[in-house]
N, C-alpha and C positions, 0 to 999 in steps of 0.2 A: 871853338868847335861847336855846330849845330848839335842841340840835346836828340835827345832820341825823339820824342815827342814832334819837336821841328823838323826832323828828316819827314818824320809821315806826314805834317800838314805840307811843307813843301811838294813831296810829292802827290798828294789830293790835289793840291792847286795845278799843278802839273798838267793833270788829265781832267781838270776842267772839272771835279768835283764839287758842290755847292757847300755854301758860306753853313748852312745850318748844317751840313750833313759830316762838315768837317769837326763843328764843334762837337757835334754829337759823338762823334768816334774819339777826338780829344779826351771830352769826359771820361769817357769808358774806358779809352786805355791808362788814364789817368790813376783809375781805379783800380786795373790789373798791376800797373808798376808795382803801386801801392803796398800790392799784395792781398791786396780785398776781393776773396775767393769767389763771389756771388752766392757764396752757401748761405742759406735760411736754415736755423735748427728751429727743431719746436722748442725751445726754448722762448721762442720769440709768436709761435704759432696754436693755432686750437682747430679743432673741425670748425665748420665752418656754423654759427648758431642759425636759428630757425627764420627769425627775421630776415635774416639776409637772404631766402630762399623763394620761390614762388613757382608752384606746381602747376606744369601744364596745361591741366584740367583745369583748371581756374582762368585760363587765357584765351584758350582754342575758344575757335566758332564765334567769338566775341565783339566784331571788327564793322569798321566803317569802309567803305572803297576805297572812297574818294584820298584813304591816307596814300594812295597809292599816287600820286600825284608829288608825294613830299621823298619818296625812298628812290632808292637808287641799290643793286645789285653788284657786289666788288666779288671778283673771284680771284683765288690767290694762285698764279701760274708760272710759278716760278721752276719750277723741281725738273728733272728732265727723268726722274727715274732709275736713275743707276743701279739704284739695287736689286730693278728687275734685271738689270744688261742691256738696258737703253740709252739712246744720246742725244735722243732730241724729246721735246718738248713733251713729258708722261701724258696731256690730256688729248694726244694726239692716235692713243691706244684706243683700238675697239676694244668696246667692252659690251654692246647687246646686238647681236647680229657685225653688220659691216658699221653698228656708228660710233662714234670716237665719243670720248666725253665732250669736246668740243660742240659735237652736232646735237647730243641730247642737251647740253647748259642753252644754247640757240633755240632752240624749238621747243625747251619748256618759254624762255622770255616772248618768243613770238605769240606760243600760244597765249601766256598772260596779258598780251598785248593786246590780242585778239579778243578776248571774251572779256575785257574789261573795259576796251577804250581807254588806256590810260597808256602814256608813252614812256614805258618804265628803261632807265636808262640803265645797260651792264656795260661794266667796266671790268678790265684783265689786268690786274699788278703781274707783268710779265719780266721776266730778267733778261739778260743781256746774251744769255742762253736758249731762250724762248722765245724772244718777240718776232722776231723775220717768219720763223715754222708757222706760230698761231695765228698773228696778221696773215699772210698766203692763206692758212685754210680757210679763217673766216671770212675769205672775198668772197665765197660761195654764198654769204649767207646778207646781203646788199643793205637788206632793211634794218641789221641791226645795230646801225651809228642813229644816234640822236644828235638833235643839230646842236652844235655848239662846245660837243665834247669831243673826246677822242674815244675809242674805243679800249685803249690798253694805256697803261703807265708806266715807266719802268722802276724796278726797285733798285735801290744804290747797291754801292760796292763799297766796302770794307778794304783796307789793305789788311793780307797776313803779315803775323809776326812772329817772327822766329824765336822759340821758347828759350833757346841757348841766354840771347843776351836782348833778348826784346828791342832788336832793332828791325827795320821792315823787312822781309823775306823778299830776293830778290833770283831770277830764272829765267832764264832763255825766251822758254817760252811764255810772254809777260802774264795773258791770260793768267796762268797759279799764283800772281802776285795775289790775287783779290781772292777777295771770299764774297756771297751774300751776306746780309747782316741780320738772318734770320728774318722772318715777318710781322716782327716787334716794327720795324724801316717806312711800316706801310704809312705812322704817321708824317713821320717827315718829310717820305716822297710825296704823300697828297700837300701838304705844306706848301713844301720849296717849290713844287712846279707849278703854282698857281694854280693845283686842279680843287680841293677844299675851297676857295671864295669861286671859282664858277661853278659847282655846286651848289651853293649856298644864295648866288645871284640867282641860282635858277627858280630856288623857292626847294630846293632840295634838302630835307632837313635830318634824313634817317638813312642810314646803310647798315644793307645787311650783307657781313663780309662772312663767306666760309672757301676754304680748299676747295679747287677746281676737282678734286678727285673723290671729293665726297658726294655721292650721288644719291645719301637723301636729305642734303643741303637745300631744300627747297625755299623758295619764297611764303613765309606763312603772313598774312597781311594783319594775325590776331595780335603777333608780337609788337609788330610794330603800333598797334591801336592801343594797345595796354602801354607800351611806354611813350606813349604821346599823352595818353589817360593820365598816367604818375608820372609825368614828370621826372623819368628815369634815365640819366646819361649815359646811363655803358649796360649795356645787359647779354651774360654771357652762357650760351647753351652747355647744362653740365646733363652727365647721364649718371646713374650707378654704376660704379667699380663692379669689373666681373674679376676673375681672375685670369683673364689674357688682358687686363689692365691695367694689374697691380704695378707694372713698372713704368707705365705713363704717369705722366703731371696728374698731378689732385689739386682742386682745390680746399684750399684751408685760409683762416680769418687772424687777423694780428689786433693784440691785444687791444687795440682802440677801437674795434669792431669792425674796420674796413676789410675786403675780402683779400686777398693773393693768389696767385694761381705760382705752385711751387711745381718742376720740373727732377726730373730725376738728378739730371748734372748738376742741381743747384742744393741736392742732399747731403749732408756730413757724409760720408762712410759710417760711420760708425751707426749712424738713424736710419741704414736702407733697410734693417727687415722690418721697421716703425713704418717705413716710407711703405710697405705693399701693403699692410694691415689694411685691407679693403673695410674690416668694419669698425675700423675707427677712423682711414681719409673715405670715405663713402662715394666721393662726386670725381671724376674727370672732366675735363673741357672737349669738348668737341670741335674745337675751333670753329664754330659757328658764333659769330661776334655780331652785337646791333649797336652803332654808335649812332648817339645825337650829335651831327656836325658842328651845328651852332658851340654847343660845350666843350666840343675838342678844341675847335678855333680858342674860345676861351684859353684854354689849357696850354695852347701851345704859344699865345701870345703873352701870357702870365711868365713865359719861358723863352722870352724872342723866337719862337719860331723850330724849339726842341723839345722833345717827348723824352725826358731820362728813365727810363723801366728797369726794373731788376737785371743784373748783368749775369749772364751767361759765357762762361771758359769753356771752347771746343776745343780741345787737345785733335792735331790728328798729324799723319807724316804722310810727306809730296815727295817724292822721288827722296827718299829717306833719312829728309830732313825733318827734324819733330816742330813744327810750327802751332799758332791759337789763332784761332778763329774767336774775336769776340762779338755773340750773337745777345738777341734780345725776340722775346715771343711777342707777339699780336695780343695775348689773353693777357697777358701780366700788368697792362695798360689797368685792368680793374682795382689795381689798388691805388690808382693816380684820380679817381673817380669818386668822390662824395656822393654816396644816395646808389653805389652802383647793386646790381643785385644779380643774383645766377637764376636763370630758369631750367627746375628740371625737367629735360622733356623724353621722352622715348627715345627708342634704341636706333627708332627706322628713319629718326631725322642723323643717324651715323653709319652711315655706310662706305668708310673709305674704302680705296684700295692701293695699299701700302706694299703687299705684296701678292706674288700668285696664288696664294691660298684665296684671300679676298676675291681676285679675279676670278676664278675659276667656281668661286659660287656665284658671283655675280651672272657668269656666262650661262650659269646650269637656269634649268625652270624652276629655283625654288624662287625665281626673283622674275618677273613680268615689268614691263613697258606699260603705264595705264596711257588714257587718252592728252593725257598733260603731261607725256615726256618727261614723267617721274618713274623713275626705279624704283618700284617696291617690292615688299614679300606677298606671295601669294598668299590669300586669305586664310588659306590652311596652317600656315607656319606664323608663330608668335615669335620666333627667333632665327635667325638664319643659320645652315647646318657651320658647325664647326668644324672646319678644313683643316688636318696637317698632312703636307706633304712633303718626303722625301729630299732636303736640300739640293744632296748627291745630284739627284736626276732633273728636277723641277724648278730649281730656284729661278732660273730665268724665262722671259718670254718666250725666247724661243725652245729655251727645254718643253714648257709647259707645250707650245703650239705643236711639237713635235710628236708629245705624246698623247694628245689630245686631237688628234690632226683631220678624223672624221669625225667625232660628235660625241659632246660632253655625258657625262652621264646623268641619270635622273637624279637628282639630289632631293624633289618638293617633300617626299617621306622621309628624307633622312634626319639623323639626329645627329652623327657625327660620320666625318670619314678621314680616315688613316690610313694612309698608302706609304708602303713599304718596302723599295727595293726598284727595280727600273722597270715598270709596267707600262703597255700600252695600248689605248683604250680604244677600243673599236665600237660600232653600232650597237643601239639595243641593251643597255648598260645601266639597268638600276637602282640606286642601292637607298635600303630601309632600315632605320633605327641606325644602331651603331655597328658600323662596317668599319674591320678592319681590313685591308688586302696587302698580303704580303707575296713579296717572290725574292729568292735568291739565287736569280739569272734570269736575263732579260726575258720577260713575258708578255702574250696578249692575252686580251682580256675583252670577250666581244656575248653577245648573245646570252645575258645572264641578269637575272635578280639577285643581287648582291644582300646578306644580313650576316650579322654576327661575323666571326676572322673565318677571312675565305684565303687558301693557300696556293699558291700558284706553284 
């Protein structure tokens, strides 16, 4: 009888999965069999020391052009958004006026193309979920294929495994077989598909990878001048820990001095209220990532052709079976990296939006459109207002559009906003410092300077 392990590679070969991408997944369920949790204690861990670190300020404005010639733009567009209540493609959401992230990531790269003369190539790691939607919208946009690449890549598929007896989860509808393999995958997809050596042929020596949903994910040309300067393989954008981040990944340093990017799921139990101490893990990832292609390649030839990174256990249940998803991050690549180092940089190179809160600052005027199809904060604000709203009513797009449905309110003075109860917001609507708005039956709320708890 075929071991469990055999059932899965047979079935990868099956559906045409590649030679490296099967080994990869072997490894790693090798590891889960095992029983080898993916947890990292600090036992094994420290902050992250000072050396390892390099401040912004010391990088910006420092830059040559012409590096522009060596880099290359990856956006990660995988995600479809679910957790708004969406099902196709997340970067297909307006998010400033009528434009999608799609149209602003296009028109910051043309513009760059534009005012520098240089033919900077964007590429989209899109899933199997995404590719048809994003390919279609970006027909609109002709000039932004470079010759000799593709526009999009796609990212693998993982088979699920059923946690019962770790044999492959298997369903009607095949699509729940698979999982992505988180955006740890992104090495091995540019690998196997041949897209890293045409790259590389091209004279292309740096990429700067972040989320297509981060929109102040920009191109900065000083990052890439500095690790061209030192001679730096992996360089990862951290920010400081606030407290709506204590339960994202931190980075922290293992005891031989190389960095780690540790994840929540990958925490003992027992070390999660160690794991928020914002002022002892200080830094989070931004998933804004700069690799030296040349030195991956290395890396991955050093490995036939595989990236092994910290393993990641997703517990989750499909039609109410308890199945794992074994995943792997994009960041955690920096402990595979000799010489790698974190840049800290400001708040406004992280502007995801993960969920409606997010959006719905993005949409308000505390955040402007400059002439380079960057979203930023308007000059008056050092921080953008901090949004909570009402799951009940708001959690989804179209809760949010519904309630929001003629015109957002002013947010540029605010310091915080707290909505509370099923509110809905009409013209003329601005709220200063810290607004709370509460109501206990469905309310409007139109023609008002909103401060301090206003009661509906």
């Amino acid at each position: 009888m075929a071991s469990a392990l055999e059932r899965f590679v047979r079935l990868m070969y099956d559906e045409g999965i590649s030679e490296p991408v099967i080994r990869t997944f072997g490894t790693y369920y090798q590891q889960y069999e095992q029983g080898r949790s993916g947890k990292i204690s600090k036992r094994h861990i420290h902050p992250p020391s000072q050396e390892n670190l390099v401040e912004y300020d010391a990088v910006k404005d420092k830059s040559d052009k012409a590096i522009l010639r060596e880099v290359v733009m990856i956006k990660l567009n995988g995600g479809l958004g679910t957790s708004m209540g969406l099902s196709k493609a997340k970067s297909l959401l307006p998010v400033k006026g009528n434009m999608t992230f799609l149209d602003i990531i296009a028109r910051q790269i043309l513009t760059l193309r534009a005012q520098t003369s240089y033919d900077i190539p964007l590429l989209f790691m899109d899933s199997y979920n995404t590719q048809d939607d994003t390919l279609g919208y970006l027909s609109r946009y002709p000039d932004l294929h470079c010759p000799e690449l593709p526009l999009d890549f796609l990212q693998n598929r993982f088979p699920r495994i059923r946690a019962e007896d770790k044999l492959p989860f298997q369903h009607k509808d095949k699509a729940q077989n698979w999982n992505p393999p988180g955006h740890g995958d992104i090495y091995t997809a540019m690998s196997s598909n041949g897209l890293l050596d045409k790259l590389i042929a091209k004279g292309i020596r740096y990429a700067f990878v972040s989320n297509a949903d981060n929109l102040g994910a920009n191109l900065d040309i000083s990052i890439a001048s500095y690790m061209k300067g030192n001679n730096i393989p992996f360089l990862m954008e951290v920010c400081l820990r606030s407290e709506v981040d204590k339960k994202g990944g931190h980075l922290s340093e293992l005891k031989d001095g190389r960095l780690i990017l540790r994840e929540i799921a990958q925490c003992p139990d027992a070390e999660a209220e160690e794991f928020q101490n914002i002022e002892l893990y200080r830094y989070f990832n931004t998933n804004n990532i700069w690799l030296d292609l040349v030195r991956l390649k290395e890396e991955l030839d050093k490995n036939q052709g595989i990236m092994i990174l910290p393993l990641i256990i997703n517990p989750k249940a499909v039609n109410g079976t308890q199945i794992v998803q074994l995943e792997t991050a994009m960041g955690s690549a920096i402990s595979v990296f000799e010489g790698a180092k974190a840049l800290v940089v400001p708040r406004s190179r992280f502007a995801p939006v993960k969920k409606t809160t997010d959006l719905l600052a993005i949409w308000s005027d505390a955040y402007e459109l400059n002439d380079q199809y960057q979203i930023v904060l308007k000059r008056v604000r050092k921080e953008p207002p901090a949004v909570t709203l009402d799951e009940r009513f708001y959690k989804s797009i179209s809760q949010l559009q519904q309630r929001f449905n003629l015109e957002v309110p002013s947010l540029v003075n605010c310091t915080s906003l707290n909505v509370v109860g099923d509110i809905t917001f009409g013209r003329d609507v601005a709220c200063e410092g810290n607004v709370c708005i509460m109501a206990d039956k469905p309310a409007d709320l139109s023609n008002r300077v909103c401060a301090g708890i206003v009661t509906l």
